[in-house]
N, C-alpha and C positions, 0 to 999 in steps of 0.2 A: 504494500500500500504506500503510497506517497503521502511524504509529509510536505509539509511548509517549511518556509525559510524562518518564521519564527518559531517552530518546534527546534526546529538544526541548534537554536541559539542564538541569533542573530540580531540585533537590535532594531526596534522596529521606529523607523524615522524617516524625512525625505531624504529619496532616490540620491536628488545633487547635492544636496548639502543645505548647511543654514545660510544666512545671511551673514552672521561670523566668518562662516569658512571663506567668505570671499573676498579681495583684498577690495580695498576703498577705490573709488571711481577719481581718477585725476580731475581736477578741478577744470573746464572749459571758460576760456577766456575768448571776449569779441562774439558773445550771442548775443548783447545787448546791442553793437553797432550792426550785426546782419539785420536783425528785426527793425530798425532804424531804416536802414537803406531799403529794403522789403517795403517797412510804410510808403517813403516816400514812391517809389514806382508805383505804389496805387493809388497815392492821393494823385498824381502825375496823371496815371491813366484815366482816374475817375474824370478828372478835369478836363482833360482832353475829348473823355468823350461826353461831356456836358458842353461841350463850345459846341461840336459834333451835331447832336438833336439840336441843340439852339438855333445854331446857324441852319439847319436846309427845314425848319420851321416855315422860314421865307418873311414876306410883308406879310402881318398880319394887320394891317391899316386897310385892306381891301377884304372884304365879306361878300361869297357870292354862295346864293341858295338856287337850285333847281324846284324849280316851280312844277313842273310840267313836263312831259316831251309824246311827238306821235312818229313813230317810225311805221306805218302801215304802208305807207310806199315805196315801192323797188328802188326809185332810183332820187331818192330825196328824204328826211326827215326834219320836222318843228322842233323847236325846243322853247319853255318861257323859263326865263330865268331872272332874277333878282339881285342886283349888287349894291352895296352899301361901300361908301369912297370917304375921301375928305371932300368938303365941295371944291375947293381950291386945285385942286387936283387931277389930271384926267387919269384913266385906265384901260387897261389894254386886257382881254379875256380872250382865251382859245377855247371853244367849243370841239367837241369831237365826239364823233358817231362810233361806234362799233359793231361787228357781226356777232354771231352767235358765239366763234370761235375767241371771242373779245379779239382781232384784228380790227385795226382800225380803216375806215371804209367811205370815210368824210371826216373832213376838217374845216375851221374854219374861226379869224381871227377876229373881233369885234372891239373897234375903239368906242370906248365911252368920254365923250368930251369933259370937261371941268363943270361948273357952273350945278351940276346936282348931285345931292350927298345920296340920293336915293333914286335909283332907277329898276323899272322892270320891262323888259324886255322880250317880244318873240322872234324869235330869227328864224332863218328854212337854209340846210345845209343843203348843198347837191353828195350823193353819195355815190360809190360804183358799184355795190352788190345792196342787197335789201338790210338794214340796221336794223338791232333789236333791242340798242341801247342808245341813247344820248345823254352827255353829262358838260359841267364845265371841267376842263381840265384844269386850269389856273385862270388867275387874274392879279394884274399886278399892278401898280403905280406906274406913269410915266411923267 
């Protein structure tokens, strides 16, 4: 019959040893200036990409709403849309149509002169296949 290794006599403890048996851990020097350098490259990168989304934000001084659109026809679609400017200011808005595939299928540029802080607007796009969409794509200050 088989015995155990504490029947044999053997003293029963851990396998590796204690924490005594092991010698002391050399002291490590310069963890404080890596975690230093470490912060700074992410307060760096945070920053960097907070200019990042800020900047392609774009003018937000011009506000344009889609009102409306009718693409029921092959080779044209309406759009009404809405923009909010400074009055002092004119603006420039790209309209654009797309297919099913969202390829785009018409375009088309609309200047809004100065003189009104609030305008709404229908336009009629020419397009080359049937659209299933119309939207403003931007509008900017000029």
């Amino acid at each position: 019959m088989a015995t155990s290794e504490a029947e044999k006599g053997r003293q029963n403890g851990p396998i590796l040893g204690t924490p005594d048996d092991f010698p002391d851990r050399p002291e490590r020097r310069g963890r404080f200036v890596v975690h230093v350098v470490i912060a700074i490259l992410c307060a760096v990168c945070a920053g960097g990409w907070g200019y990042v989304m800020w900047a392609s934000k774009g003018n937000t001084e011009v506000i344009d709403q889609l009102i409306a659109f009718d693409a029921d026809r092959g080779d044209s679609a309406q759009i009404m849309f809405e923009v909010f400017k400074p009055t002092e200011r004119a603006a420039l808005c790209r309209l654009r149509a797309t297919d099913v595939s969202h390829v785009e299928v018409g375009s088309k540029e609309v200047n809004i002169p100065a003189g009104e802080g609030y305008v709404r607007l229908t336009e009629r796009l020419e397009t080359s296949a049937q659209a299933t969409s119309v939207h403003v794509q931007y509008c900017y200050l000029v």
